[in-house]
PAGU-703223 format. One record per residue: residue number from 1; x negated, y, z of N, C-alpha, C in turn; chain. Coordinates in steps of 0.02 Angstrom, whole numbers, plus 50000, padded with zeros to 5 digits. Layout:
BEGIN
 num    nu    nv    nw   cau   cav   caw    cu    cv    cw cadena
 NUM     X     Y     Z     X     Y     Z     X     Y     Z      A
...
***
This chain:
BEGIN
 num    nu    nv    nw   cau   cav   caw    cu    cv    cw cadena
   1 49521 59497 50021 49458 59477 50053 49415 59443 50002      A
   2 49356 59455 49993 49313 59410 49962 49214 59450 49965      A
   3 49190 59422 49940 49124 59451 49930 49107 59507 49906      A
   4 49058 59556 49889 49044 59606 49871 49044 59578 49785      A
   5 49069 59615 49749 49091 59625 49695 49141 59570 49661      A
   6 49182 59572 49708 49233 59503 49689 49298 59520 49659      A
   7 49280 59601 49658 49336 59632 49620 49391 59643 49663      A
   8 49387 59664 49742 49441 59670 49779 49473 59726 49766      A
   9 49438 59779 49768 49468 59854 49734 49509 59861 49678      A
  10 49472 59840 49630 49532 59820 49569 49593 59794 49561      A
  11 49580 59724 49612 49630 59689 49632 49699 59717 49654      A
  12 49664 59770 49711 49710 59794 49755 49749 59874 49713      A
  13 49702 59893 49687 49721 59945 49625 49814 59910 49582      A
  14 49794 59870 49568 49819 59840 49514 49894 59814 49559      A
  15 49859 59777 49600 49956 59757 49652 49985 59828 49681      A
  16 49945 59880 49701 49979 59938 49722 50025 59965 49671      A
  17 50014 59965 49618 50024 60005 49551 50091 59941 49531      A
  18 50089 59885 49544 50153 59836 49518 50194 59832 49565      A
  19 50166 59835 49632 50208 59817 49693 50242 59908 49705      A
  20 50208 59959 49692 50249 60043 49732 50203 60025 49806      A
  21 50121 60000 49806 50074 60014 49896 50049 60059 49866      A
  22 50031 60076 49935 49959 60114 49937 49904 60085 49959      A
  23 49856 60110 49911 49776 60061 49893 49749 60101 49937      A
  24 49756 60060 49998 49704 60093 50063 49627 60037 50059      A
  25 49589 60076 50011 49530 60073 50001 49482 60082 50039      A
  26 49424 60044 50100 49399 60065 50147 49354 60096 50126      A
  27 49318 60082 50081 49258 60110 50053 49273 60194 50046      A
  28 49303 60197 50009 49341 60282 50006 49341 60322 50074      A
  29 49394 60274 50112 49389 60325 50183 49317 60333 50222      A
  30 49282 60301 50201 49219 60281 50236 49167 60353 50190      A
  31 49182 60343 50135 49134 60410 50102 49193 60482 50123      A
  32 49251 60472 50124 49265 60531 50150 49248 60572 50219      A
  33 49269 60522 50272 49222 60530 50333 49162 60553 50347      A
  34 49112 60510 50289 49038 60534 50302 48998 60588 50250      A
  35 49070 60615 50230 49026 60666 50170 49031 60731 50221      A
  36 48964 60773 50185 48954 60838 50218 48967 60835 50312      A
  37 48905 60784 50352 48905 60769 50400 48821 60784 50419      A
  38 48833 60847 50472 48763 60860 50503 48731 60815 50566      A
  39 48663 60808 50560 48638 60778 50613 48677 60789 50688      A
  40 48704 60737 50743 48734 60754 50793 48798 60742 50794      A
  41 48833 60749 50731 48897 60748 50714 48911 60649 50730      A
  42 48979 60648 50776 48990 60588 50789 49079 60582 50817      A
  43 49079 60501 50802 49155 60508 50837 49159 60466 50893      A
  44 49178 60497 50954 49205 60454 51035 49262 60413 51013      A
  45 49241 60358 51033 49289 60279 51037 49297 60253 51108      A
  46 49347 60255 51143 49332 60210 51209 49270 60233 51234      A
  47 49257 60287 51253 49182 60312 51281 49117 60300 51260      A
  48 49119 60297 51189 49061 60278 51160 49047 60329 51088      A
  49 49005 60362 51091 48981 60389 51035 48959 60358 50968      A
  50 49001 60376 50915 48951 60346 50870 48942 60383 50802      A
  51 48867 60396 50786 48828 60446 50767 48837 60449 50686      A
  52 48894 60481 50648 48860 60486 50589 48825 60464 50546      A
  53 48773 60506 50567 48710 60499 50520 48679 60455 50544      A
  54 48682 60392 50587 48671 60308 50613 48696 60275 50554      A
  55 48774 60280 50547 48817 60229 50524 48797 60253 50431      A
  56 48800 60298 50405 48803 60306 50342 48712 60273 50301      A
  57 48652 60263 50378 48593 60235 50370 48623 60163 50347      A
  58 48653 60141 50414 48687 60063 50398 48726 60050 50323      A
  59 48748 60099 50302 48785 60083 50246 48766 60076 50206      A
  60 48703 60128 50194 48639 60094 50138 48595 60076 50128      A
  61 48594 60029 50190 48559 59974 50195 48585 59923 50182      A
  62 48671 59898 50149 48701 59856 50163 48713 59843 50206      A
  63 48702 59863 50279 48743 59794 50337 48812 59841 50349      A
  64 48839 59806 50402 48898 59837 50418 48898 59894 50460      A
  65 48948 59938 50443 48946 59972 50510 48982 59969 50558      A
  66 48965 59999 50607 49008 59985 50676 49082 59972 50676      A
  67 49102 59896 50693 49203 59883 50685 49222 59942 50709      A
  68 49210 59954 50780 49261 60003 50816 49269 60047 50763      A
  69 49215 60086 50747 49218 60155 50685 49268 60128 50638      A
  70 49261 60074 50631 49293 60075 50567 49365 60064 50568      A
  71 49403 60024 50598 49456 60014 50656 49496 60063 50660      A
  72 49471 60117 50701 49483 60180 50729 49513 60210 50653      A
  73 49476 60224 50601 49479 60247 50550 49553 60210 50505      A
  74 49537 60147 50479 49586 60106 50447 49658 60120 50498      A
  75 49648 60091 50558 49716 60081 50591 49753 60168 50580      A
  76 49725 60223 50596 49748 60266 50586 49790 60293 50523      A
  77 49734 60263 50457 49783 60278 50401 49840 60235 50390      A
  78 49840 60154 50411 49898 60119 50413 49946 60140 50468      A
  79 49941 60188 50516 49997 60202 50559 50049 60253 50516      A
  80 49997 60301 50489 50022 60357 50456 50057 60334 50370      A
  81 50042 60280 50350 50083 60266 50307 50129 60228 50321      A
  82 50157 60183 50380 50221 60172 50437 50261 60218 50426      A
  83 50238 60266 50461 50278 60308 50494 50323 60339 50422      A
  84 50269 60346 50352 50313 60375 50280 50356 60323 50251      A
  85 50336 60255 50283 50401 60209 50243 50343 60168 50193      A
  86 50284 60174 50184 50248 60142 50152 50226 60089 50160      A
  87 50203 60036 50106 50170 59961 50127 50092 59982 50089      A
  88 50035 59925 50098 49978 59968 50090 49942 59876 50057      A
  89 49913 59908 50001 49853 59854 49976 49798 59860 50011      A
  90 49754 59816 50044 49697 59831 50074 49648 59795 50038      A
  91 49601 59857 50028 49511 59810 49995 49442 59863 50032      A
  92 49446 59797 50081 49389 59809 50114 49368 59812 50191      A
  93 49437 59792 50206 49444 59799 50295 49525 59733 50306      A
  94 49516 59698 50340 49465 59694 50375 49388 59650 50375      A
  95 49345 59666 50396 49256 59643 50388 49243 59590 50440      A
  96 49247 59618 50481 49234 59579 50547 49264 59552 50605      A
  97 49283 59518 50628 49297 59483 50685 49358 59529 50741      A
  98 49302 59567 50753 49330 59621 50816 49386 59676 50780      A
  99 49362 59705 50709 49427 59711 50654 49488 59674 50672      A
 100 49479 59605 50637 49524 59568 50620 49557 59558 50694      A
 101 49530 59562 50757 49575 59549 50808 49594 59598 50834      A
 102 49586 59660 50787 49603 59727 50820 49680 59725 50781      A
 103 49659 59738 50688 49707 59753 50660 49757 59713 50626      A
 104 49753 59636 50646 49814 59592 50627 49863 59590 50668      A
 105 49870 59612 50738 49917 59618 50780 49958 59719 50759      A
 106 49911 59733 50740 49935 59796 50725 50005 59787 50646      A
 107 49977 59740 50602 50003 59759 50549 50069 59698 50569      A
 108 50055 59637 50610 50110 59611 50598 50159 59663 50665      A
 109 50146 59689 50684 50214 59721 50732 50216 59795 50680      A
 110 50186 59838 50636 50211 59856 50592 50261 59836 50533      A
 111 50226 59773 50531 50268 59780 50439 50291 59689 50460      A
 112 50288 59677 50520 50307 59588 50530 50283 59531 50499      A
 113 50253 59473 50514 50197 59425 50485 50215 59410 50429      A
 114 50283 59398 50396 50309 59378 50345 50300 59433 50277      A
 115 50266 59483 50315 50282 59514 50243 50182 59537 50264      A
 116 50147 59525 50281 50071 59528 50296 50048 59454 50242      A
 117 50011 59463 50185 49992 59402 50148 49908 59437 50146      A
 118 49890 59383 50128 49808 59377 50132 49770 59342 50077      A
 119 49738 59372 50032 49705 59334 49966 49643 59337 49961      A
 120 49597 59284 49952 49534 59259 49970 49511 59246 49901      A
 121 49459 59295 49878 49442 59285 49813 49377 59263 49813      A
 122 49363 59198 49773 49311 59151 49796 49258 59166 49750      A
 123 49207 59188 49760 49151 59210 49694 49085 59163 49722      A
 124 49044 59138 49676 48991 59118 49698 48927 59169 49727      A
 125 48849 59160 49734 48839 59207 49780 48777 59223 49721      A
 126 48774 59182 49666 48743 59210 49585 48793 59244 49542      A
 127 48838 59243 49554 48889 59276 49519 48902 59350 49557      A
 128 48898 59340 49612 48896 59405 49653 48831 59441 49644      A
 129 48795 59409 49629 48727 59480 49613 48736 59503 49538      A
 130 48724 59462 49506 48751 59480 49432 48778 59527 49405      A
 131 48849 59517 49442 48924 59573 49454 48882 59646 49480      A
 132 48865 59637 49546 48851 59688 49597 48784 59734 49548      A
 133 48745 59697 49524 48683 59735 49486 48726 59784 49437      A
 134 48770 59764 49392 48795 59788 49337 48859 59819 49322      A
 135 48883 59834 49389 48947 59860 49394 48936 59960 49400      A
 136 48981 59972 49395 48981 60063 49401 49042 60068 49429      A
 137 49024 60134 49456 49076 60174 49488 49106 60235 49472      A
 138 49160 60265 49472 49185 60321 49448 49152 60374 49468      A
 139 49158 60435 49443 49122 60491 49475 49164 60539 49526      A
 140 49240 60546 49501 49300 60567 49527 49339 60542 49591      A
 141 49342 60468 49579 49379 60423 49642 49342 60368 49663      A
 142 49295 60371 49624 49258 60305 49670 49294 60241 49637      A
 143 49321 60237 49602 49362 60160 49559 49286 60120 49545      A
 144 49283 60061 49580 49230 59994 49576 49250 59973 49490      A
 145 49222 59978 49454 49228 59961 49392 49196 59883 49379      A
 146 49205 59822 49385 49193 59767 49367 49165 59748 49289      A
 147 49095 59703 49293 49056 59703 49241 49091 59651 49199      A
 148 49107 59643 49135 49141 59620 49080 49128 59606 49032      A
 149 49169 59570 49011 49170 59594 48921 49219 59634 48893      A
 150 49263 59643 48931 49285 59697 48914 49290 59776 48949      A
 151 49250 59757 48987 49221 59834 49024 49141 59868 49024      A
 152 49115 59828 48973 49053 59817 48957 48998 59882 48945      A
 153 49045 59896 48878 49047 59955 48826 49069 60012 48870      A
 154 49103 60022 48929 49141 60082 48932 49087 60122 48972      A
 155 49094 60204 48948 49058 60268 48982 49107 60295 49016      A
 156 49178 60301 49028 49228 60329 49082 49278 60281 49121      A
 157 49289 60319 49158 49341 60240 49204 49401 60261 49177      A
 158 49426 60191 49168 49503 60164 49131 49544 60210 49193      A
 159 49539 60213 49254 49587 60248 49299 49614 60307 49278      A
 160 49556 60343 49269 49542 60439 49290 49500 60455 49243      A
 161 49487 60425 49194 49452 60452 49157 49397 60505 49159      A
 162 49347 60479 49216 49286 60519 49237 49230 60465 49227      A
 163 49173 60498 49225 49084 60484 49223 49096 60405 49265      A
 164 49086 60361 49225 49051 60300 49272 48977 60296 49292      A
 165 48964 60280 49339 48882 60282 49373 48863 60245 49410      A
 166 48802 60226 49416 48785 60171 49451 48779 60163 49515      A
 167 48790 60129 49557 48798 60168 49633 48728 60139 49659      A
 168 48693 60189 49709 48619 60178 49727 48639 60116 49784      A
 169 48662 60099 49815 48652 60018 49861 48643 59983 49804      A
 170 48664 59978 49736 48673 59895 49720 48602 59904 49674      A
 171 48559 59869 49703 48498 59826 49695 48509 59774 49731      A
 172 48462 59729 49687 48455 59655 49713 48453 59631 49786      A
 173 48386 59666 49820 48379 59669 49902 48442 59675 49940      A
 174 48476 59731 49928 48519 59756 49967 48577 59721 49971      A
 175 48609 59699 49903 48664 59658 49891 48653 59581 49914      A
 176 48595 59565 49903 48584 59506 49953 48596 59515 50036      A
 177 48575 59566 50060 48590 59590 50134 48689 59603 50151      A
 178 48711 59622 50096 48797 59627 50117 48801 59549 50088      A
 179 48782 59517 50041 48812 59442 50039 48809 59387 50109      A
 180 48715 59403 50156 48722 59372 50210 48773 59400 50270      A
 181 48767 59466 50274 48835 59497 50303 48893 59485 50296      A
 182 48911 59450 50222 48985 59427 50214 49021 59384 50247      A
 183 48949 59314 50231 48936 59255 50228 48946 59240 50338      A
 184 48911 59307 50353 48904 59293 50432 48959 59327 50471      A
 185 48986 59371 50450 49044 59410 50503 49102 59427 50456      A
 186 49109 59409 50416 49189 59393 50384 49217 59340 50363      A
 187 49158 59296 50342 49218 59239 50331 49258 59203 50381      A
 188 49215 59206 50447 49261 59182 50514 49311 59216 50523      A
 189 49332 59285 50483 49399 59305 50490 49483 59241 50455      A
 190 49428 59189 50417 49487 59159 50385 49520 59128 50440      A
 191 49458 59099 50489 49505 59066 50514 49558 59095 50563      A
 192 49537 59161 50586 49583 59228 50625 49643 59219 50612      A
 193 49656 59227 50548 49715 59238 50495 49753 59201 50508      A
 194 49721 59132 50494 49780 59071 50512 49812 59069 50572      A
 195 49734 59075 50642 49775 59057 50692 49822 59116 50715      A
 196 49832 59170 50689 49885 59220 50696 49941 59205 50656      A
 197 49949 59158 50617 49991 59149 50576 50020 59166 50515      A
 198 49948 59216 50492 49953 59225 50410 49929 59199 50364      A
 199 49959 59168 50295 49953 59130 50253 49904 59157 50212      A
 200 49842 59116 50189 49795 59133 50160 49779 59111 50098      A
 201 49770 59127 50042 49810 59113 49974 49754 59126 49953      A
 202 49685 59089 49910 49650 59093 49872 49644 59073 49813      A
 203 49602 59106 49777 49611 59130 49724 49537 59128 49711      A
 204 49514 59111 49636 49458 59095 49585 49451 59181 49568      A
 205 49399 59196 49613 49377 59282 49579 49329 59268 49530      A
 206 49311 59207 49499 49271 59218 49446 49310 59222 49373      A
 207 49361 59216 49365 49414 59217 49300 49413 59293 49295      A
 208 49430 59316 49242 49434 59360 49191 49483 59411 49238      A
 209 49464 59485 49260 49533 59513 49285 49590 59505 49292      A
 210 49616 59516 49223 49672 59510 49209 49715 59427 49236      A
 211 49677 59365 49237 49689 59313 49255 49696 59289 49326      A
 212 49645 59342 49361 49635 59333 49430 49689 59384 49461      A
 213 49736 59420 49415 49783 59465 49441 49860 59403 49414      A
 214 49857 59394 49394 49882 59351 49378 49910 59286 49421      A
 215 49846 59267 49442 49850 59185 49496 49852 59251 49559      A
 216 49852 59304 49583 49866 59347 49632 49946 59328 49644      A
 217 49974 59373 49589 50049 59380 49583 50079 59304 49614      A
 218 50068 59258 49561 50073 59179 49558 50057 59162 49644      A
 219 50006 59154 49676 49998 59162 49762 50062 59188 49805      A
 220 50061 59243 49776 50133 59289 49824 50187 59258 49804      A
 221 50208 59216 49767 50235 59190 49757 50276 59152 49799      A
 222 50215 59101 49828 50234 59020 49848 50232 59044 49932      A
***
C-alpha cells in the first residue's frame, strides 16, 4: 500500500521473485480487461452494469474506478491462484474501503490472518509528483520503472528487456487528482487492516529501492 509512485509494483515484483508469489498487479488486470473494448461493452455485478468505456474515462482521469469492478476482478484472480497452491504479492488493490471490506475477509479465510501482512510505504506528496512525472513504463509488461539514479540512464526495462515509455496519465494535474484520491479513500483502509487484525508494517518509500526492499524483508520479519 502506499501512494502513486511509491514504488509498490517494484516492491511487490521483487518479494514475489524472493518469496516463489505471484505479483498480482492490479494495474495489469485492469489494462487487460479494458483493452480492445467497444462502446456498450460492460460487466453485471449484483445487478448493476458497469460500462467499460465509463471506467477506463475514470482511469485517465486519475480517480478511481468503480470498487465493485474492481473486487469482482482481483478476488477472482486470488481465488484461482488458491485453488493452484499459490500465495500472491499485491500492488494496487486494495484502494478503497468497500475493497478492503470485501477482500480482507476473503484472503484471511484463504490463506489465514497470520500469514496476510500489510506494508505501508510512506512517500511525501512532493516526492510523489517528482517520481510520478519521471517514471516510465515497459512496453511489453507494463513493469512501473521508478525514477533514480540508478534507473535514470536506462532506455529498456531491467525485467523484459523492452521499450520504456512514458505513460500518458502522469502529468502534473492528474497525479495530483490520484494523490487526493489516495489521501481520501485509501488511507482509511489502514485503519480496516488493524481492526481485522492485520499487522501493518511501514516502511520509508523514500530510500533507495534496493533499501526499501530491504526494511520490507526486515518488517516480515518482526
Amino acid at each position: 500500500l502506499g501512494p502513486p509512485g511509491s514504488g509498490k509494483g517494484t516492491q511487490a515484483e521483487l518479494l514475489a521473485a524472493r518469496l516463489n508469489l505471484f505479483h498480482l498487479e492490479t494495474s495489469k488486470i485492469i489494462e487487460a480487461n479494458l483493452s480492445n473494448i467497444k462502446n456498450g461493452d460492460f460487466v453485471k455485478i449484483g445487478g448493476r452494469k458497469y460500462f467499460l468505456t465509463d471506467e477506463r474515462k475514470l482511469r485517465h482521469s486519475g480517480a478511481l474506478m468503480s470498487p465493485p469492478l474492481i473486487d469482482f476482478w482481483v478476488q477472482g484472480k486470488i481465488k484461482e491462484l488458491r485453488k493452484e497452491g499459490k500465495g500472491a504479492a499485491l500492488s494496487g488493490s486494495p484502494r478503497t474501503l468497500y475493497e478492503g471490506e470485501q477482500l480482507v475477509p476473503v484472503l484471511k479465510k484463504l490463506y489465514g490472518v497470520k500469514n496476510v501482512s500489510v506494508i505501508l510505504l510512506k512517500l511525501s506528496a512532493r516526492e510523489t509528483i517528482w517520481r510520478n512525472s519521471h517514471r516510465k513504463t515497459c512496453e511489453l509488461l507494463r513493469h512501473s520503472i521508478l525514477f533514480t539514479k540508478e534507473t535514470k540512464n536506462l532506455k529498456k526495462c531491467p525485467f523484459d528487456g523492452s521499450k520504456l515509455l512514458t505513460r500518458k496519465d502522469d502529468n502534473p494535474v492528474i497525479i495530483k487528482n490520484r494523490i487526493a484520491e489516495y489521501e481520501e479513500r485509501t488511507v482509511p483502509l489502514v485503519s480496516l487492516f488493524k481492526e481485522q487484525g492485520l499487522k501493518v508494517k511501514m516502511v520509508n518509500g523514500e530510500q533507495s529501492v534496493v533499501n526499501v526492499f530491504k526494511s520490507i524483508l526486515k518488517k516480515l520479519k518482526t
